[in-house]
C-alpha positions as CSV (number, residue, x, y, z in Angstrom):
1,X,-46.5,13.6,-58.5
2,X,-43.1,13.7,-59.4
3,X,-41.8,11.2,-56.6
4,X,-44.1,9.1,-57.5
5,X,-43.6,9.0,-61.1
6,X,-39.8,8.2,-60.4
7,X,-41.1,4.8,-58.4
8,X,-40.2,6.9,-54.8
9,X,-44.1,7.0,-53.4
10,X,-46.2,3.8,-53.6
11,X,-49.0,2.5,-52.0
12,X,-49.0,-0.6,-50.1
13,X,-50.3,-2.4,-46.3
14,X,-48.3,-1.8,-43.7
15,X,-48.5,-1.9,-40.0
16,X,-49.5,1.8,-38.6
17,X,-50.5,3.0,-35.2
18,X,-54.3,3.5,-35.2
19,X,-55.7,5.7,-32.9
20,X,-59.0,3.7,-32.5
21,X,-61.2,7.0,-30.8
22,X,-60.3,9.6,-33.6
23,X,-60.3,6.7,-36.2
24,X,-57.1,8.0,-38.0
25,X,-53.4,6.9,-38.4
26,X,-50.6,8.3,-36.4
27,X,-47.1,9.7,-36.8
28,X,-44.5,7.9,-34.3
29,X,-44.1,10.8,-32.6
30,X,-48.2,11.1,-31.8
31,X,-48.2,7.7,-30.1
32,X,-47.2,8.8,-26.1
33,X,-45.7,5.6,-24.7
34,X,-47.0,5.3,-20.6
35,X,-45.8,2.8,-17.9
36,X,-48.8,0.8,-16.8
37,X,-49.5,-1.9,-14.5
38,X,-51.5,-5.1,-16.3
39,X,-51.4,-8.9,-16.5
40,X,-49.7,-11.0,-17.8
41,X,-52.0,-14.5,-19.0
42,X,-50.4,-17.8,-19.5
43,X,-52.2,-19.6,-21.8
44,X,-52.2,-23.4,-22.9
45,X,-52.9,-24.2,-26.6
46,X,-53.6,-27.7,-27.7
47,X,-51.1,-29.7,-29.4
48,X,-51.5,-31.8,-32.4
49,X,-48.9,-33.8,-31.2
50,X,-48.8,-38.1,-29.8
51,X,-48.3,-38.3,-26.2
52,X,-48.0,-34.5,-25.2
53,X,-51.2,-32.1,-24.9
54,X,-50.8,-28.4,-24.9
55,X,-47.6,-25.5,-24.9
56,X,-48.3,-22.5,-23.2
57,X,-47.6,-19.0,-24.3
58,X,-47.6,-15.7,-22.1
59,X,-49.1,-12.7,-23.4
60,X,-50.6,-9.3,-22.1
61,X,-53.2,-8.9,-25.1
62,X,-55.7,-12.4,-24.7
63,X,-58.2,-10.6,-27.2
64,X,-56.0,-11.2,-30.0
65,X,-55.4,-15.0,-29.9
66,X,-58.7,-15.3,-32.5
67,X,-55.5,-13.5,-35.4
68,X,-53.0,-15.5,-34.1
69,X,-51.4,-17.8,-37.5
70,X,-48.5,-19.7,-35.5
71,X,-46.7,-20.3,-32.6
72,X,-42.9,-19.7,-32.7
73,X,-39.8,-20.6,-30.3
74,X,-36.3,-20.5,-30.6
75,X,-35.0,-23.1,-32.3
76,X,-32.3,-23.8,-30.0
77,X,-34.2,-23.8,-26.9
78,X,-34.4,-27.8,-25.8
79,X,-37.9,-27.3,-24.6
80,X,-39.5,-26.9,-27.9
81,X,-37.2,-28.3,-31.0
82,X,-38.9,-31.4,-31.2
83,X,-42.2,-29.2,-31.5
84,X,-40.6,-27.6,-34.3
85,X,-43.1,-28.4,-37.9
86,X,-45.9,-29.8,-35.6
87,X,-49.0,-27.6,-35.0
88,X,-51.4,-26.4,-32.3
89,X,-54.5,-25.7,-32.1
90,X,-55.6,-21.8,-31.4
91,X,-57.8,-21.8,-28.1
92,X,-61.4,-21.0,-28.1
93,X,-61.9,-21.6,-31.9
94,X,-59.9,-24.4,-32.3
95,X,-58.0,-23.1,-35.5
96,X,-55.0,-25.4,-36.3
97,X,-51.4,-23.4,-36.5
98,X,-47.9,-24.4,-37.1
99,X,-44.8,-24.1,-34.9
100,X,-42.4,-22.4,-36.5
101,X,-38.8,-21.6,-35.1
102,X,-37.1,-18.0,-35.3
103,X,-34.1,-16.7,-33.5
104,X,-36.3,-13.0,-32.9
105,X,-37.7,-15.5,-30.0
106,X,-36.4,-14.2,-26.3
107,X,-36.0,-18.0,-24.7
108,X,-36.1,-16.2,-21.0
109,X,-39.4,-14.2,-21.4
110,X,-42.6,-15.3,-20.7
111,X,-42.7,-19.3,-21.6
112,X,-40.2,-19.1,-24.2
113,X,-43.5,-19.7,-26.7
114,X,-44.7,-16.8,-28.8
115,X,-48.4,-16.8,-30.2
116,X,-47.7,-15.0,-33.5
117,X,-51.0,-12.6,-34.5
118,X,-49.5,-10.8,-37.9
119,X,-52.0,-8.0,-38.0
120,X,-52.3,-6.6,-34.7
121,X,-48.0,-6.6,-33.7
122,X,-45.2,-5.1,-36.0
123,X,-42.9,-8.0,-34.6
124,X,-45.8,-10.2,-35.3
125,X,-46.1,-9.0,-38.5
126,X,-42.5,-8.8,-39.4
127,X,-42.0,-12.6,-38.6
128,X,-45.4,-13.5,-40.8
129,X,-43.9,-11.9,-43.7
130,X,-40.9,-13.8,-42.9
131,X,-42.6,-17.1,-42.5
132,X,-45.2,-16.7,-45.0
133,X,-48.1,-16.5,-42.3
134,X,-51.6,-15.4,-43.2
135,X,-53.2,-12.4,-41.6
136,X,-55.9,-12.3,-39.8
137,X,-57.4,-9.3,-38.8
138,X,-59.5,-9.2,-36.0
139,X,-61.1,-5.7,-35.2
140,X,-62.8,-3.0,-36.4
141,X,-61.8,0.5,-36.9
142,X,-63.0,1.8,-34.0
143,X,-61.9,-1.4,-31.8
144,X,-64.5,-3.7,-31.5
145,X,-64.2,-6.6,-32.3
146,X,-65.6,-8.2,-35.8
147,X,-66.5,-11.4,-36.9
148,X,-63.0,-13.5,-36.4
149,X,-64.0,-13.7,-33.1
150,X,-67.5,-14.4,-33.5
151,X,-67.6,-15.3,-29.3
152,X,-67.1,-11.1,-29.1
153,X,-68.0,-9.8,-32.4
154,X,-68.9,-5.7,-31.5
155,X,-67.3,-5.5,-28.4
156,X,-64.3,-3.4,-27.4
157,X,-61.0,-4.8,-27.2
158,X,-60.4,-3.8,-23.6
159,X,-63.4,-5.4,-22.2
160,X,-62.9,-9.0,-24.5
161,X,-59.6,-8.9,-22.3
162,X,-61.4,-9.6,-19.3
163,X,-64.0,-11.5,-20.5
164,X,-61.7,-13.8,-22.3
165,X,-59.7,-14.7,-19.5
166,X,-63.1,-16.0,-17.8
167,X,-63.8,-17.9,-20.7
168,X,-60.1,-19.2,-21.2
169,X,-60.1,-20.2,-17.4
170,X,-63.4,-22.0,-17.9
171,X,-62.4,-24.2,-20.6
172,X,-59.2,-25.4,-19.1
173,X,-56.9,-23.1,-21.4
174,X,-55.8,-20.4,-18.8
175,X,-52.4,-21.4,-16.7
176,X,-52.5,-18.5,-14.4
177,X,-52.0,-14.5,-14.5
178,X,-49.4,-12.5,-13.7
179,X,-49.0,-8.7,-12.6
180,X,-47.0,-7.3,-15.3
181,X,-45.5,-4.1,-16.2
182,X,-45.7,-2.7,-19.6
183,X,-44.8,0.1,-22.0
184,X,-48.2,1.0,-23.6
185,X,-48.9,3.3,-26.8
186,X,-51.7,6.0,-26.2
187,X,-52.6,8.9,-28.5
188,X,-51.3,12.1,-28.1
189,X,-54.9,13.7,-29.8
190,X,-57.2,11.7,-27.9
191,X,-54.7,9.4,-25.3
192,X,-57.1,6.3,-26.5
193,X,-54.6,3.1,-26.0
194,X,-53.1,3.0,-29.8
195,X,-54.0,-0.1,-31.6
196,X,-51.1,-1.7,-34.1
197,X,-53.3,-2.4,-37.3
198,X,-52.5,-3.1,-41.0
199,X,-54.0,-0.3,-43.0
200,X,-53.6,0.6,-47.0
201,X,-51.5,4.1,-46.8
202,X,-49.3,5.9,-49.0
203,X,-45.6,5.2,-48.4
204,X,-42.4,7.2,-49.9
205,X,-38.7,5.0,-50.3
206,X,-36.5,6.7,-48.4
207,X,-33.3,4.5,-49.2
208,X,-32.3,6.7,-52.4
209,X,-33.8,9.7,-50.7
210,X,-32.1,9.8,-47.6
211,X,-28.7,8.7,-48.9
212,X,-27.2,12.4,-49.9
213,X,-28.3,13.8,-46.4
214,X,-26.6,10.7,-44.7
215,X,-23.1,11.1,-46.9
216,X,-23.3,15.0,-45.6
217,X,-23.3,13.8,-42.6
218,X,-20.6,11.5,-42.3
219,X,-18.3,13.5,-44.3
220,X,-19.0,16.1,-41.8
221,X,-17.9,14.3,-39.0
């Protein structure tokens, strides 16, 4: 009560890890990060754009294109800067996005093209505050999927993966998939696959907080 009545605890949404099994939020140091083997699915989006037709992004998590709010590149990589301000069109629903530029883009990974999904990345989320980007969230607590993606509304994330890709390579959207390694989040209570999701929690400023502790230390040293 007393932090909070100094302005040091306030409430606000912010991007946690969700264990979606135990249907709670956890600590950094619940979330057990694993090597696994997965894919890796390049994915053409429609441009609104004269004379050109589609930019394709690489991602490991297809499910979540129905939350993705943009498409960003680098803005000094010569594949894309005349993209920059135009839009695309999100696959499967059609949804038209910008093209937004950031230097947080890695021009070597993947295509060089990021789909940006604000509620379901902290990057992702971090750039849409940025940017100005709307959120979209697309699941339910427990990891279904809910009515943004009304082609998969109630079921789990993991199987709309492999469905989508069907349905992606059906319609002409899916490039190809590649095996990919990747560092993946599981929960240490019930080692579900930990879901990044916005959620209303309580939050305590730290800047003030931590600054006596961090002087001790460096006049320690």
């Amino acid at each position: 009560i007393d932090l909070y009545k100094k302005g040091k605890i306030y409430r606000g949404k912010r991007m946690i890890n969700w264990d979606v099994k135990a249907k709670t939020a956890l600590s950094d140091e619940e979330v057990i990060h694993k090597e696994v083997n997965g894919k890796m699915y390049h994915i053409r989006y429609q441009l609104d754009v004269p004379g050109e037709e589609f930019i394709t992004i690489a991602t490991v998590r297809p499910e979540t294109i129905f939350g993705d709010t943009a498409v960003c590149v680098h803005p000094k990589d010569p594949r894309y800067t005349h993209l920059i301000g135009k839009h695309a069109f999100v696959p499967m629903i059609n949804r038209r996005i910008p093209i937004i530029a950031d230097d947080y883009i890695e021009i070597e990974f993947g295509t060089g093209a990021l789909k940006v999904t604000p509620a379901h990345d902290i990057n992702d989320f971090q750039l849409g505050q940025k940017h100005g980007l709307e959120v979209i969230d697309t699941m339910n607590d427990d990891g279904t999927m809910n009515d943004a993606a009304p082609m998969y509304i109630g079921k789990d994330r993991i199987e709309v993966r492999k469905i989508i890709a069907k349905d992606l390579e059906a319609s002409g959207n899916l490039v190809k998939i590649e095996d990919y390694v990747n560092q993946v989040g599981f929960s240490e209570r019930t080692d579900a696959v930990v879901e990044p999701r916005l959620s209303l929690q309580w939050w305590v400023d730290m800047k003030q907080l931590s600054a006596p502790a961090l002087e001790k230390v460096m006049s320690d040293e």
